[in-house]
C-alpha positions as CSV (number, residue, x, y, z in Angstrom):
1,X,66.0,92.4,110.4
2,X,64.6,92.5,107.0
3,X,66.7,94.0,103.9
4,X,66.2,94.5,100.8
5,X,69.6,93.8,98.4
6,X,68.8,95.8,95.0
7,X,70.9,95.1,92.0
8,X,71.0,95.8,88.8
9,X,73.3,94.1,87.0
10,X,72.7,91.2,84.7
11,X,76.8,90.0,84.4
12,X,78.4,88.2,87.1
13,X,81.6,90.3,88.3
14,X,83.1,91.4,91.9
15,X,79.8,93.3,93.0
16,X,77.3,90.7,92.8
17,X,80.1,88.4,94.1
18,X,80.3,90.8,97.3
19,X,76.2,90.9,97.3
20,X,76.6,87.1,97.8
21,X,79.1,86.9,100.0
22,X,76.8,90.0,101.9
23,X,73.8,87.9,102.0
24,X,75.6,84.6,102.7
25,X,76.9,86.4,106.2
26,X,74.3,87.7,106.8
27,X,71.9,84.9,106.5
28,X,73.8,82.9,109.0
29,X,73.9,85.4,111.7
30,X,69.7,85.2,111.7
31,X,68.8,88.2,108.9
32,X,66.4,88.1,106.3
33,X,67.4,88.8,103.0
34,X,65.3,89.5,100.0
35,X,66.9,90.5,96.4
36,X,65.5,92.4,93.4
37,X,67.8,91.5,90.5
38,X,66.9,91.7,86.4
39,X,65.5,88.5,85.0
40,X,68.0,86.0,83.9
41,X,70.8,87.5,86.0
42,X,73.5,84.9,87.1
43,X,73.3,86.0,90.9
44,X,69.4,84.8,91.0
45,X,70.5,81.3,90.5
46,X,74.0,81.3,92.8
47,X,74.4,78.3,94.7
48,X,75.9,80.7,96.9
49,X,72.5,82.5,98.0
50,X,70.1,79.4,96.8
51,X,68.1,79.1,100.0
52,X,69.5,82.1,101.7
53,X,67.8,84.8,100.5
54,X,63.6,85.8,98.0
55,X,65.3,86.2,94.8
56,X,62.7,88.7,93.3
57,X,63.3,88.9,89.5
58,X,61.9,92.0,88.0
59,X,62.9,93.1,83.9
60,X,65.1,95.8,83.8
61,X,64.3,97.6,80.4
62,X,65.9,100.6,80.8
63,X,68.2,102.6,83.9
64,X,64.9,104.8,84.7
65,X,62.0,102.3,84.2
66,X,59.5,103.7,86.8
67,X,58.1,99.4,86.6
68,X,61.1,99.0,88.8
69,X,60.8,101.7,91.2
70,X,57.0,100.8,91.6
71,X,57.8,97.6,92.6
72,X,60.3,98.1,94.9
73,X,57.5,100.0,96.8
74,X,55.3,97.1,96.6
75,X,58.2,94.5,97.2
76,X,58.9,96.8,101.0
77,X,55.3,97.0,101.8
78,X,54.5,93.1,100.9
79,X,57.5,92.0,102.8
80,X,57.7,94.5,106.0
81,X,61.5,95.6,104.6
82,X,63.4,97.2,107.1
83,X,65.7,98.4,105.2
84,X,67.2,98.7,101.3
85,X,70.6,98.5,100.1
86,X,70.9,99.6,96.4
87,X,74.5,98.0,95.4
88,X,75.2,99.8,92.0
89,X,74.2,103.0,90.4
90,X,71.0,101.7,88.6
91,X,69.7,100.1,91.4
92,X,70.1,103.2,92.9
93,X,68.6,105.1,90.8
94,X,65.6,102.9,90.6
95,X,64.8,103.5,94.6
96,X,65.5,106.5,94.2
97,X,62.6,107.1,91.1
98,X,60.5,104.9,94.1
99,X,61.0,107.5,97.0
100,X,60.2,110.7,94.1
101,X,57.3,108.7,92.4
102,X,56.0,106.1,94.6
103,X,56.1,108.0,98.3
104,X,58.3,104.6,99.2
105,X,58.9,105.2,102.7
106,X,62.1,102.9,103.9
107,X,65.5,104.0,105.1
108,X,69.1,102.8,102.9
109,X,71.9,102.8,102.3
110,X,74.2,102.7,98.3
111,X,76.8,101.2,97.4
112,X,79.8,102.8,95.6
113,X,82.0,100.7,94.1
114,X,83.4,102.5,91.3
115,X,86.6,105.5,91.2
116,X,84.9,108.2,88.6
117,X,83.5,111.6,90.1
118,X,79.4,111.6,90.4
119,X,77.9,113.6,87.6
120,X,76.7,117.1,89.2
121,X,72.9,115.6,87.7
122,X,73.4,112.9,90.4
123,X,73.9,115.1,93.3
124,X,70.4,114.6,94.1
125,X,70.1,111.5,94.0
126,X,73.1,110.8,96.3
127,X,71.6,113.2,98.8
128,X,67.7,112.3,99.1
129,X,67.1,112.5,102.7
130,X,65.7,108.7,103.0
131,X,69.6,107.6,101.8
132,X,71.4,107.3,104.9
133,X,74.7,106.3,104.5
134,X,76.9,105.8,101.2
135,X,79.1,103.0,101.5
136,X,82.3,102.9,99.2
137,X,84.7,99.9,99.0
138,X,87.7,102.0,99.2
139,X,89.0,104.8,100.7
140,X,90.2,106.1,97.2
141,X,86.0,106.4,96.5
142,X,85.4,108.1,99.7
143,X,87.7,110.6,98.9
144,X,86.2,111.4,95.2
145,X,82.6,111.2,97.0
146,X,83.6,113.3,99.4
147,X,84.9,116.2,96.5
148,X,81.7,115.8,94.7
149,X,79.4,115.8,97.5
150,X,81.3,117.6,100.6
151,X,82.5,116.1,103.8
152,X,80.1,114.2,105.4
153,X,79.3,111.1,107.7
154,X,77.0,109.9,105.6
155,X,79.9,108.8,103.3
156,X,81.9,106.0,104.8
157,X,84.2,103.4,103.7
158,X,84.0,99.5,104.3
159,X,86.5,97.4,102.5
160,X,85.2,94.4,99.8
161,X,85.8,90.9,101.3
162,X,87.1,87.5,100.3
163,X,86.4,84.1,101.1
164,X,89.6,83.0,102.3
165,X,88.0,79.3,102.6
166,X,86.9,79.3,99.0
167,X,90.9,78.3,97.6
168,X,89.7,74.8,99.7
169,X,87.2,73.7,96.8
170,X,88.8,71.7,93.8
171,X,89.5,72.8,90.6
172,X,88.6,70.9,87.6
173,X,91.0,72.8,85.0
174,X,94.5,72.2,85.0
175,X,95.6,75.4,82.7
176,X,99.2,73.7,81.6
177,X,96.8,70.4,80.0
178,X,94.1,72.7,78.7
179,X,96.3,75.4,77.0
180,X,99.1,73.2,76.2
181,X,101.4,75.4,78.3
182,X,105.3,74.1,78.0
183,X,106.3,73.0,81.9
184,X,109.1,75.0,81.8
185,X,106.8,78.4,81.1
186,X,105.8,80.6,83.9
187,X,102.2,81.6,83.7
188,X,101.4,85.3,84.1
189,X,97.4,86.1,84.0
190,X,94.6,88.3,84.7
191,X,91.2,87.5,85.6
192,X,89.0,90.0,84.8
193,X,86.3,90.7,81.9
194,X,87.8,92.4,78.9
195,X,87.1,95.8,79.8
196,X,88.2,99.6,79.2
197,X,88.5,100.2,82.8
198,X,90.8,97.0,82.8
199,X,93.6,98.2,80.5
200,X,94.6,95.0,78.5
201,X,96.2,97.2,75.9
202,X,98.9,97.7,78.6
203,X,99.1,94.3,79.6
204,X,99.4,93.1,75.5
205,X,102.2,96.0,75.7
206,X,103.5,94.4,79.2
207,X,104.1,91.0,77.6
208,X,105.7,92.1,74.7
209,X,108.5,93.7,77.0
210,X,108.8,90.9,79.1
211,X,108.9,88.3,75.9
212,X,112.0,90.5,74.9
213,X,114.1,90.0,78.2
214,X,112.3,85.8,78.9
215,X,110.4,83.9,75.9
216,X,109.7,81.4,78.1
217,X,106.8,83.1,79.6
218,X,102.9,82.5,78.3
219,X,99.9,85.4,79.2
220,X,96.5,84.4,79.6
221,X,93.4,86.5,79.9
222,X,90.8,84.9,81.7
223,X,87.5,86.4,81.5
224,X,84.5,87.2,79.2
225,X,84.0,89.8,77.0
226,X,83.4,93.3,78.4
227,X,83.5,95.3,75.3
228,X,87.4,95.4,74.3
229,X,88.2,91.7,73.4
230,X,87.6,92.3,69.5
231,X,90.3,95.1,70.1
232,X,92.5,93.0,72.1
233,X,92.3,90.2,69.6
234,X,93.8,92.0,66.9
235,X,96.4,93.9,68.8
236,X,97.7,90.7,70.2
237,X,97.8,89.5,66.4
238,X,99.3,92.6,64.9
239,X,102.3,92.2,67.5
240,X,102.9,88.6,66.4
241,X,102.0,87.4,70.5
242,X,99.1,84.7,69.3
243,X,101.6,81.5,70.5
244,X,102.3,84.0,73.7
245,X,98.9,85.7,74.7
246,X,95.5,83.3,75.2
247,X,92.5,84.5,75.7
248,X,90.5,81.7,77.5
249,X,86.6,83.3,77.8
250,X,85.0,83.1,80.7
251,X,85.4,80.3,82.9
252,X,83.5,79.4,86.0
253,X,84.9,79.5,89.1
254,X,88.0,80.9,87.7
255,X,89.4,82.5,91.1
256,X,90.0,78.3,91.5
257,X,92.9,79.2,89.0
258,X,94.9,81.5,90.5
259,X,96.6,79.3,92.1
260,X,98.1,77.9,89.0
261,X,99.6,80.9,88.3
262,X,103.3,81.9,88.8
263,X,102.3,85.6,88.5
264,X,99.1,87.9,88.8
265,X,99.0,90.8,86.1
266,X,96.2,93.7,87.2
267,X,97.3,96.8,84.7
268,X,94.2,98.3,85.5
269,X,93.6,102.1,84.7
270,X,90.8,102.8,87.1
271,X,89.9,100.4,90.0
272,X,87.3,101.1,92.6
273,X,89.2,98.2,94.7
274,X,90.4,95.0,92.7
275,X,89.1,92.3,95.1
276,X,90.8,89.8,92.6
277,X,94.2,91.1,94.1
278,X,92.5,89.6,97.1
279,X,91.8,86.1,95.5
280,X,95.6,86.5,94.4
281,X,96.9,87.0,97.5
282,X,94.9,84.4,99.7
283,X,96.2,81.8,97.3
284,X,100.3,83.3,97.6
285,X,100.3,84.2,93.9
286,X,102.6,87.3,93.9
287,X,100.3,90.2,91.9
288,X,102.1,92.9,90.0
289,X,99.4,96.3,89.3
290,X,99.2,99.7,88.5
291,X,98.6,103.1,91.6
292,X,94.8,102.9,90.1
293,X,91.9,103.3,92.5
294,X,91.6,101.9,95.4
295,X,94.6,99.2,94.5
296,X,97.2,101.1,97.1
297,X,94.9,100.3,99.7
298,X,95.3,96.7,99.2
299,X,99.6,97.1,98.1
300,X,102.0,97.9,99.4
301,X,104.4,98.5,96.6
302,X,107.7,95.8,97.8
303,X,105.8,94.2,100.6
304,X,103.0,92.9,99.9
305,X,102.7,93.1,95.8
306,X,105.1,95.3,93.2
307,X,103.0,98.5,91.8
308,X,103.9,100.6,89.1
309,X,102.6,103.6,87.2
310,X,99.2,103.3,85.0
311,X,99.8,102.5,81.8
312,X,103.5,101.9,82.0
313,X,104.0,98.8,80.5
314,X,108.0,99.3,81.0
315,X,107.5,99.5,84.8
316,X,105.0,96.3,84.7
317,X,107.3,94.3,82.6
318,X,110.7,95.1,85.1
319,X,108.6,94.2,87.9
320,X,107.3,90.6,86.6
321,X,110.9,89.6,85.2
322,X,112.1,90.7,89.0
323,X,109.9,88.4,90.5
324,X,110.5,85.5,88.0
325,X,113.6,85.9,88.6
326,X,114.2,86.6,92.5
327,X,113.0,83.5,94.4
328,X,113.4,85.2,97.7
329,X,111.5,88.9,96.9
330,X,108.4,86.5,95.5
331,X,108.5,84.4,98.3
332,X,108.7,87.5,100.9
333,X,106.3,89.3,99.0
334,X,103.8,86.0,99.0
335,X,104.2,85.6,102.8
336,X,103.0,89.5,103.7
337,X,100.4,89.4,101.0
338,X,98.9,86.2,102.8
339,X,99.2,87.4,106.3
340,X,97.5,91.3,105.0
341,X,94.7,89.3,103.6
342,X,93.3,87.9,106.3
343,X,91.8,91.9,107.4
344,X,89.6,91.5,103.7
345,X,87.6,88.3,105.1
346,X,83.9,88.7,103.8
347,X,82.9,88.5,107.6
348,X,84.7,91.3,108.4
349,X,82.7,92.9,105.6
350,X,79.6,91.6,106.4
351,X,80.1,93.1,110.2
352,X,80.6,96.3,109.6
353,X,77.8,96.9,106.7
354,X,75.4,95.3,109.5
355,X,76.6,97.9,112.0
356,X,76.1,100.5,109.5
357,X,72.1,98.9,109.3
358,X,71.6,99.1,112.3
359,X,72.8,102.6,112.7
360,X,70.0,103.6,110.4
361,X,67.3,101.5,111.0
């Protein structure tokens, strides 16, 4: 089979992560794998899909650029494409100017990886008879696609996947030396780009009530800028939390950290899955996080991860100070979490999506 991966994205964050763990799967199981992605775009140069798939740069310009949708056309006709998979709303869009403007004549299938209703503008789009199946990483989206679109089997839900060998590979930061972290700190982090969606005023607020119950406790945010950090910056400073909240940038590889950590934070306030809760669990770092999206899906709130309201920085702060200090919950909690992982492997992923291909193919 020959498919077409479409993205659109020019960061590196869990959906192009799950496009290369997609491609990696199904590159080994005999499939061809070609991907359209905008020029410069980390994914076209991941050693993850570096021989494994025709990375097919294109430039992106703007979400409707009919350049795009022309040549995805001529990308399916040059390369006999079986089928398309558009993995984020752009990309989707962009077949979707292909099948209006071009007569491109392939089935597909879309991604949905985010938890906010469809605009009633993309109802359309969502329905075009060539777009066979819409596949959302959480159950929490199929339920909002299903209000904005109607019940339907084309909307289905397969679970994002981890690479639960990935923890195997060494690390080449030790966070304690590079942060000058005291040895008698617990570590409590996040990885995750400095975004709205992600809610780091709540986990500023989160520290803050934790610092007033343990001081002996240091934050870190690891991950770029997505918008907010500016705004983070200076709330951490107005609070007086420099010496207790660091924000490290972006670092590679940083799911190699977790394991460093005594604690994962994940206040998020809208969460289409959180497949770093994954990473956090396949490496037995208890994760404490908000009822947002999809996140129930993948906690069970005292078995295999405390969850607490969005936004409730109270609630966050109880539950990390539990944990720090209740050897035995952590430890049960770090057991289940391990164990419930192991139904999020990428090949599990990668199975289903390919039955779903072949279904429309």
């Amino acid at each position: 089979m020959k498919i077409l991966h479409i993205s659109s994205a020019h960061s590196w964050r869990g959906g192009e992560q799950q496009i290369a763990y997609l491609i990696d799967e199904l590159d080994a199981v005999g499939h061809s794998n070609f991907l359209m992605h905008p020029e410069k775009a980390p994914i076209g140069d991941h050693s993850r899909i570096k021989g494994k798939c025709t990375t097919l740069p294109y430039r992106k310009g703007f979400s409707i650029n009919p350049l795009v949708a022309a040549k995805i056309k001529h990308v399916v006709q040059k390369y006999k494409i079986d089928i398309i998979h558009a993995h984020d709303s752009h990309a989707h869009t962009f077949m979707y100017l292909s099948y209006r403007l071009f007569g491109l004549d392939c089935q597909s299938v879309v991604s949905r990886r985010v938890d906010f209703p469809i605009s009633a503008s993309s109802h359309k789009k969502y329905n075009y008879p060539k777009i066979k199946k819409i596949i959302c990483v959480s159950d929490k989206i199929n339920e909002i696609m299903t209000n904005s679109l109607g019940k339907s089997d084309r909307i289905i839900t397969i679970h994002s996947g981890v690479d639960l060998d990935k923890f195997n590979e060494k690390c080449s930061i030790n966070l304690r030396e590079e942060y000058k972290i005291p040895n008698d700190h617990a570590i409590v982090a996040n990885v995750s780009a400095i975004a709205d969606h992600k809610d780091y005023p709540t986990f500023v607020n989160t520290a803050s009530e934790v610092l007033k119950v343990n001081d002996k406790v240091t934050f870190l945010i690891i991950g770029g800028d997505g918008g907010e950090k500016s705004m983070i910056t200076d709330l951490i400073k107005n609070n007086g939390l420099t010496d207790h909240i660091l924000l490290t940038g972006y670092l590679k590889d940083a799911y190699l950290l977790i394991s460093q950590l005594d604690i994962f934070l994940f206040p998020s306030k809208m969460e289409g899955l959180g497949t770093s809760i994954l990473d956090a669990q396949a490496t037995g770092v208890p994760v404490v996080s908000t009822y947002a999206g999809g996140i129930p899906e993948l906690i069970t709130h005292n078995d295999t991860g405390l969850l607490s309201p969005i936004g409730d920085s109270k609630d966050l702060a109880k539950n990390i100070v539990l944990l720090l200090e209740n050897i035995n919950l952590k430890s049960r909690i770090t057991r289940s979490a391990q164990s419930n992982v192991k139904k999020y492997s990428k090949k599990i992923t990668a199975r289903e999506t390919l039955k779903i291909y072949e279904t429309v193919i």
